[in-house]
Residue frames as qw, qx, qy, qz and C-alpha x, y, z in Angstrom:
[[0.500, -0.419, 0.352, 0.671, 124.13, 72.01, 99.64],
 [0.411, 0.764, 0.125, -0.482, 124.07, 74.22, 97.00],
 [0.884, 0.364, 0.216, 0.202, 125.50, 73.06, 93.26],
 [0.396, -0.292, 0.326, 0.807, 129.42, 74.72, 92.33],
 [0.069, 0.361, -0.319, -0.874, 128.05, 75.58, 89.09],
 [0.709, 0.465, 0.208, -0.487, 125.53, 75.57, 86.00],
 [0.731, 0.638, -0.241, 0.039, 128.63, 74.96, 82.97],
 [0.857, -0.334, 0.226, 0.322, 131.13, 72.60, 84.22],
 [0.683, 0.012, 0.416, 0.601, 134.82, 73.50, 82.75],
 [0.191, 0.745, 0.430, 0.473, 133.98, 77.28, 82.42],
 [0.104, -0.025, -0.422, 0.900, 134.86, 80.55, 84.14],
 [0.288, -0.720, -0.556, -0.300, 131.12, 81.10, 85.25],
 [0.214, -0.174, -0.672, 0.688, 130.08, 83.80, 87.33],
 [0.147, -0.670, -0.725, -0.056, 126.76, 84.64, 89.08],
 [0.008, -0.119, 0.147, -0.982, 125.06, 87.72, 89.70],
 [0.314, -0.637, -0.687, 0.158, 122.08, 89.32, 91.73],
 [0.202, 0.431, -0.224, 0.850, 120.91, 92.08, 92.83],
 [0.255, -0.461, -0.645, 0.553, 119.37, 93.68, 95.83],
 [0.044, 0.511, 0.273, -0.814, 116.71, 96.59, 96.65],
 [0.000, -0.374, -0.827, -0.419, 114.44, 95.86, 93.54],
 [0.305, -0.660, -0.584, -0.360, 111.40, 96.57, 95.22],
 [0.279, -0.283, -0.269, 0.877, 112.79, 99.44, 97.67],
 [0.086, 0.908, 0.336, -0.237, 110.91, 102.92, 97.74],
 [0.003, 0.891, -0.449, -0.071, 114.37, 104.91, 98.28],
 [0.491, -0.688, 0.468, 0.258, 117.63, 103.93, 97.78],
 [0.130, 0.640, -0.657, -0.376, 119.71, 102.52, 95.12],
 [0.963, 0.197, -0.028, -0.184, 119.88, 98.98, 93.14],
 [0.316, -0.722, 0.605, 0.113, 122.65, 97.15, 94.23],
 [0.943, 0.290, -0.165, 0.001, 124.13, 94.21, 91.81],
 [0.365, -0.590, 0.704, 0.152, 127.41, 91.67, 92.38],
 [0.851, 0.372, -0.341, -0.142, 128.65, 89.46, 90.00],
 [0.743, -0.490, 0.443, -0.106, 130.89, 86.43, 91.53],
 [0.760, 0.290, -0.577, -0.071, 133.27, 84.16, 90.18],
 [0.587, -0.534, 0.609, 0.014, 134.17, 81.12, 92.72],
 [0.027, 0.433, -0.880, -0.194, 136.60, 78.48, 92.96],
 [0.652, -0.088, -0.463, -0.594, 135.28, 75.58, 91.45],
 [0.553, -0.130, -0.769, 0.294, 136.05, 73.45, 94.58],
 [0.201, -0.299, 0.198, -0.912, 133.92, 76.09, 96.99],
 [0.437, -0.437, -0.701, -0.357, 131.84, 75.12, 99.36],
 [0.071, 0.148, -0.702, 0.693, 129.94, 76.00, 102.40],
 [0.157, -0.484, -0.858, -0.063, 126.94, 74.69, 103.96],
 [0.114, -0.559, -0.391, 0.722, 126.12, 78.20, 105.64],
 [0.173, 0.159, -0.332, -0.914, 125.62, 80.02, 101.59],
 [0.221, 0.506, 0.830, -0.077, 122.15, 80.39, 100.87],
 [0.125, 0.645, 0.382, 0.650, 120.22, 82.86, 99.30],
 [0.044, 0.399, -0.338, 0.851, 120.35, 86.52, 101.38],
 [0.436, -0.428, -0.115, -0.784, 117.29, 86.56, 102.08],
 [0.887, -0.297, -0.351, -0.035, 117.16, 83.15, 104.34],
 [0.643, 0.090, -0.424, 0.632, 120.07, 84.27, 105.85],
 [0.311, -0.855, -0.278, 0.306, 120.62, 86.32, 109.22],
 [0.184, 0.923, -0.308, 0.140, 122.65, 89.72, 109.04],
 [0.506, -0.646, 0.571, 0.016, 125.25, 88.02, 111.23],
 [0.839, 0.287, 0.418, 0.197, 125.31, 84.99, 108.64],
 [0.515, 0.812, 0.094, 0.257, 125.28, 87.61, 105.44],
 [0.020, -0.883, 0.468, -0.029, 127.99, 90.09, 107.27],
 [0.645, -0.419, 0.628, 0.119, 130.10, 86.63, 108.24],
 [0.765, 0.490, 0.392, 0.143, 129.69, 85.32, 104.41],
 [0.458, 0.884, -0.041, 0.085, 130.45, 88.65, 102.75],
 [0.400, -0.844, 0.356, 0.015, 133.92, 88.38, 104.39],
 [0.690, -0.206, 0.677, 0.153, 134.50, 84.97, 103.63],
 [0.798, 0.229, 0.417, 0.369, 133.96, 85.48, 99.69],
 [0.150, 0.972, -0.166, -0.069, 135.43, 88.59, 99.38],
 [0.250, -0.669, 0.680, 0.162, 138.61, 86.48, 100.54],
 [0.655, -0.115, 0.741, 0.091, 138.08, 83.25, 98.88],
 [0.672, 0.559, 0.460, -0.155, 136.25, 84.08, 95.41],
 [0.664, 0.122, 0.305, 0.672, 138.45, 84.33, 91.98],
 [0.031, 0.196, 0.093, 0.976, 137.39, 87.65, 91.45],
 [0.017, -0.714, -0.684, 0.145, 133.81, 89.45, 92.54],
 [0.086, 0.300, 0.358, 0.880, 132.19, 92.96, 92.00],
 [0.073, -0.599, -0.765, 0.225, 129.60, 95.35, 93.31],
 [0.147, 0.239, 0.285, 0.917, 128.01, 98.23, 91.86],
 [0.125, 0.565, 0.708, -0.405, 124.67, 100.18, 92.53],
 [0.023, -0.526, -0.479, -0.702, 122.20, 102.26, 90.10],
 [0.025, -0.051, -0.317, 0.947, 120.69, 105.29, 91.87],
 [0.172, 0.484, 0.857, 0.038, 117.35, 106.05, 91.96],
 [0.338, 0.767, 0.001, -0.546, 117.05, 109.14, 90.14],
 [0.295, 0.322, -0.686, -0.583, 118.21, 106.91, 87.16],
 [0.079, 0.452, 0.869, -0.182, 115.48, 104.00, 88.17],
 [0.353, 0.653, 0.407, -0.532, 113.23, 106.78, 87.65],
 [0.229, 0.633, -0.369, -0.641, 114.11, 107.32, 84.24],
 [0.113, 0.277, -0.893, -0.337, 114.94, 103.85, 83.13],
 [0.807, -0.264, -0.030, -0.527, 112.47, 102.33, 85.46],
 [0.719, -0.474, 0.506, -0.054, 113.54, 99.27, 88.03],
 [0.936, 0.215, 0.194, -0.198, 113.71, 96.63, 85.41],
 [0.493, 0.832, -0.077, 0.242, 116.05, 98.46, 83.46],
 [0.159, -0.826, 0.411, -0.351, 118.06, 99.68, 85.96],
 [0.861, -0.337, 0.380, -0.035, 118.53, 96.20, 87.90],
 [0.928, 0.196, 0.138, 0.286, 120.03, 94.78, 84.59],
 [0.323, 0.760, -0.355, 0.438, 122.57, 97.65, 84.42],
 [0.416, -0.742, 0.484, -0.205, 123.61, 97.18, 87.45],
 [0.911, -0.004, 0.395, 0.116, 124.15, 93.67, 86.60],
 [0.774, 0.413, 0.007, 0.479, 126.36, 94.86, 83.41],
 [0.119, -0.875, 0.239, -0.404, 127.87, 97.44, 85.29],
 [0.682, -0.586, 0.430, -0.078, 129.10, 94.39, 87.68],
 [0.889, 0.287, 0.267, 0.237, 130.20, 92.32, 85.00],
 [0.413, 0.814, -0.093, 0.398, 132.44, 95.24, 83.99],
 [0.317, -0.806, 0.427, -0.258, 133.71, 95.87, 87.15],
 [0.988, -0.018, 0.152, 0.001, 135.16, 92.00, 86.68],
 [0.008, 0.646, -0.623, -0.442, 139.12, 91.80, 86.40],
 [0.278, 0.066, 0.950, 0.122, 138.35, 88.02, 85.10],
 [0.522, 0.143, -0.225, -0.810, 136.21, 87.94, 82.28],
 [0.596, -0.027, 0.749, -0.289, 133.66, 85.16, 82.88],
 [0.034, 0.159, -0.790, -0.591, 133.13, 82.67, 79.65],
 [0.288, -0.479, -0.701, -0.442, 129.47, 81.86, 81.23],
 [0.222, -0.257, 0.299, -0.892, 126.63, 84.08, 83.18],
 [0.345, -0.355, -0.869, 0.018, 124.19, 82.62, 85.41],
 [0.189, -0.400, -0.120, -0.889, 121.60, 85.13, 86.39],
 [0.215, 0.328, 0.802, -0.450, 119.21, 85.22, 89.59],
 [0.481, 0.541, 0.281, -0.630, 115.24, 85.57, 88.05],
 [0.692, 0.470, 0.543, -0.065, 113.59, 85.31, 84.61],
 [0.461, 0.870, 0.119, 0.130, 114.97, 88.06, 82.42],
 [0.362, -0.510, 0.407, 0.666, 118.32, 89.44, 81.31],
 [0.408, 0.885, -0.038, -0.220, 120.11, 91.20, 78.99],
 [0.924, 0.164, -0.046, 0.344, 122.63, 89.42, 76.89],
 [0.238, -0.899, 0.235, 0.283, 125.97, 90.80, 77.81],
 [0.121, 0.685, -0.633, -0.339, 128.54, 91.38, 75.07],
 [0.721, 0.247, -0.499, -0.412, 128.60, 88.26, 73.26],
 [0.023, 0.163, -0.894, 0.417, 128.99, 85.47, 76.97],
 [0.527, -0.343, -0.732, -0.260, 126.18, 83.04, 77.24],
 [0.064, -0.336, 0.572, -0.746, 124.00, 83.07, 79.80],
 [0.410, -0.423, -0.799, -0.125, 121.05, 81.14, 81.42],
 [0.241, -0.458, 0.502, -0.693, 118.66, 82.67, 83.96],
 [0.396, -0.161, -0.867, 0.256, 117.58, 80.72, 86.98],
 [0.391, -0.628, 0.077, -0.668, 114.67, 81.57, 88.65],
 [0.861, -0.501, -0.022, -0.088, 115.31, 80.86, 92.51],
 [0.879, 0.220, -0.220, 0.363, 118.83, 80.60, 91.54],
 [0.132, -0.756, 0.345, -0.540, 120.01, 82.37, 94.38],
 [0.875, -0.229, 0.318, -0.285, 118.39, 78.77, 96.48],
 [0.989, 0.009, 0.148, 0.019, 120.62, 76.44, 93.94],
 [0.733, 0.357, -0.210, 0.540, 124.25, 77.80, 92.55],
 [0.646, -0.319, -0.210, 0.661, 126.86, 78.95, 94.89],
 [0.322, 0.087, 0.214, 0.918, 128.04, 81.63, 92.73],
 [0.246, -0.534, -0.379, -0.714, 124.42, 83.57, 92.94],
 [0.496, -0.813, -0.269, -0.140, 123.83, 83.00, 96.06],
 [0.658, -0.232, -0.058, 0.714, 127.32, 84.51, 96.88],
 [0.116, 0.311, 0.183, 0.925, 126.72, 87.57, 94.47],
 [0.296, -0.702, -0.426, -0.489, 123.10, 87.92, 96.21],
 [0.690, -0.491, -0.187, 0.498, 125.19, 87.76, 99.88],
 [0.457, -0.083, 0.113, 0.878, 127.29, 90.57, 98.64],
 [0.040, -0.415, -0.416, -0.808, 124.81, 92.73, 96.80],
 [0.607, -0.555, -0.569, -0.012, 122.44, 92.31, 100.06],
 [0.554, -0.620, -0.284, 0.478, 124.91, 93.65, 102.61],
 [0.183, -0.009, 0.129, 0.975, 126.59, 96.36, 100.63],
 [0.204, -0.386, -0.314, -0.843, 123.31, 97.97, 100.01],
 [0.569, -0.656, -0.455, 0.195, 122.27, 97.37, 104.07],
 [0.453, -0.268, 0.012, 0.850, 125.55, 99.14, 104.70],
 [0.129, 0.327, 0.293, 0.889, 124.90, 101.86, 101.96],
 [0.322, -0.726, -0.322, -0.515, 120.76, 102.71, 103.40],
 [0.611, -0.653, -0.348, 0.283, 121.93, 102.22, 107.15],
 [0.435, -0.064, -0.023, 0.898, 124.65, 105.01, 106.50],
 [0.175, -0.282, -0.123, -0.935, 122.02, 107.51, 105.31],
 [0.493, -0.703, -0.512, 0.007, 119.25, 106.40, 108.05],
 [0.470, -0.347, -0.461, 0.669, 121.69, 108.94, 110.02],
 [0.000, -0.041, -0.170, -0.985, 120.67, 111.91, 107.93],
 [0.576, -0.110, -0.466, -0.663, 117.03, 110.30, 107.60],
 [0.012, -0.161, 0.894, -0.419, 116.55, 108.76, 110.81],
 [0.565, 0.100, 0.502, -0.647, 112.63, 109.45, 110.98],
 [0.727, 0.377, -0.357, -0.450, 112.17, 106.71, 107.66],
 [0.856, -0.276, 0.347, -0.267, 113.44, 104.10, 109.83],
 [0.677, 0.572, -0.459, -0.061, 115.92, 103.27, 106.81],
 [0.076, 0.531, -0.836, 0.120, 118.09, 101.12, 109.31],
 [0.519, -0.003, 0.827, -0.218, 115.43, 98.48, 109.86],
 [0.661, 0.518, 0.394, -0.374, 113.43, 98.81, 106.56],
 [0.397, -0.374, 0.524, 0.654, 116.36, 99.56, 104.34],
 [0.088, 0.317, -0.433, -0.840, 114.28, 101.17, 102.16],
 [0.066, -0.208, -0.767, -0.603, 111.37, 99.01, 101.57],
 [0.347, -0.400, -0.176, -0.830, 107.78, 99.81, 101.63],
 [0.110, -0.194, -0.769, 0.599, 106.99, 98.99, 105.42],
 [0.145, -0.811, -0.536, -0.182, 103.93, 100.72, 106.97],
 [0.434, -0.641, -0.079, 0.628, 106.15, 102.39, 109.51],
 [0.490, -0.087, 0.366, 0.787, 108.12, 104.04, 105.87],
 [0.069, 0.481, 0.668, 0.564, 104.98, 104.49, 104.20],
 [0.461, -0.745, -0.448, 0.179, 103.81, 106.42, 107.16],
 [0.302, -0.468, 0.225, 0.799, 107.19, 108.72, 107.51],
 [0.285, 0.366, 0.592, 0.659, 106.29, 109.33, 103.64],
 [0.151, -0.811, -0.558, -0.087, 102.94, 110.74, 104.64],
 [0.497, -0.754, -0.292, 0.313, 103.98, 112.50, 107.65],
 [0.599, -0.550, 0.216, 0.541, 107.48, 113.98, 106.37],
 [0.559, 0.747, -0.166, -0.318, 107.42, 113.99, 102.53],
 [0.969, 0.169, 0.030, 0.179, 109.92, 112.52, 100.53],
 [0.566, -0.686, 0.313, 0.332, 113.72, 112.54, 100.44],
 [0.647, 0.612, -0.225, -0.394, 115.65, 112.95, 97.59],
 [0.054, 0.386, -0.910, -0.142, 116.85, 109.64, 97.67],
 [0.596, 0.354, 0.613, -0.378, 113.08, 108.31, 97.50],
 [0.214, 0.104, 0.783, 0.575, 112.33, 106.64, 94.10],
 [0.472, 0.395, 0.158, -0.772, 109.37, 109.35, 92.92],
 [0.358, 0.193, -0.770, -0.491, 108.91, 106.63, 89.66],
 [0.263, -0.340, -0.867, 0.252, 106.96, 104.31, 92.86],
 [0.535, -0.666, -0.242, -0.460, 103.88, 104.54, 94.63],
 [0.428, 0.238, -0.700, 0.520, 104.81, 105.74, 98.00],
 [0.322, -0.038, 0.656, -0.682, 102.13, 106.24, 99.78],
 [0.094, 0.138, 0.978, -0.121, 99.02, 104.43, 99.15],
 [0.266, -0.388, -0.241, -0.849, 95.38, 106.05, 97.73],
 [0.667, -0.518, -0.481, -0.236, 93.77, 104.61, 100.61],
 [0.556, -0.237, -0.538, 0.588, 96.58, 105.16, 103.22],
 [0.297, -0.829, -0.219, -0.420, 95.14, 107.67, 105.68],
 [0.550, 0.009, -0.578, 0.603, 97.34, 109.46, 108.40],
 [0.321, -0.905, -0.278, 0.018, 96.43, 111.62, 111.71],
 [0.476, 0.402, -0.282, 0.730, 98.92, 114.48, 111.87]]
């Protein structure tokens, strides 16, 4: 069972994001606030979770959570900023998009940027131990499944509805074979110096 929170007797809310380590597509981020009496044994971090789980989750705290947020950084600004950068906007970019201003942040991973003058702690794994993160990482997860499976229709031969953008072989292959798209991050290595194709 995952813990309610990190700062008892606080509006806390978690955030995450999703599609880090993608070729193409956007950085998605959610910030969360739940109630502090939340619980379900089914929230876990995205990644452990089936799609049927994550789509059945994202439902449930869209309706249950005191407020929540989701945003996404493109990846013609990733190329500029570079990922790193770009993840943690998206993280203040969700925090803005907050109607509830949280009084503490609890962060998935090692690094953040302090936002406006609200404490924060990160948590590495902390998607595996507080509700609230692994709620924002549920949310941030499927919206950006939703977001690459919509353009797999334009980009069908990049396989973007099963890989959703990360560096597969099948993707890394379509790279080769097809070139890139301009929703490929050109800031990444996308094809390999060793990967060899037969056209």
């Amino acid at each position: 069972m995952l813990k309610s929170c990190f700062n008892p007797l606080t509006i806390e809310a978690g955030i995450d994001e999703a599609g880090r380590g993608c070729l193409a597509g956007p950085v998605f981020a959610a910030a969360v606030i739940l109630p502090d009496d939340y619980c379900n044994p089914s929230l876990n971090d995205s990644k452990k979770l089936s799609e049927k789980t994550r789509n059945r989750l994202r439902d449930e705290i869209e309706h249950v959570a005191l407020d929540w947020s989701v945003v996404h950084v493109g990846n013609e600004k990733i190329d500029i900023l570079n990922i790193l950068r770009s993840s943690i906007l998206a993280m203040h970019m969700a925090l803005d998009g907050l109607r509830i201003r949280p009084e503490h942040i609890i962060v998935d991973g090692s690094y953040f940027c302090p936002y406006e003058s609200v404490p924060h702690h990160c948590i590495i794994r902390g998607d595996s131990i507080y509700a609230s993160i692994a709620a924002a990482s549920v949310l941030a997860k499927t919206y950006r499944d939703a977001y690459m499976i919509s353009l797999h229709q334009d980009y069908h031969q990049y396989g973007w509805d099963k890989n959703k953008g990360y560096g597969t072989t099948a993707h890394r292959y379509a790279i080769a074979k097809y070139g890139t798209t301009p929703y490929h991050r050109k800031s990444f290595t996308l094809v390999d110096k060793q990967f060899t194709i037969d056209f």
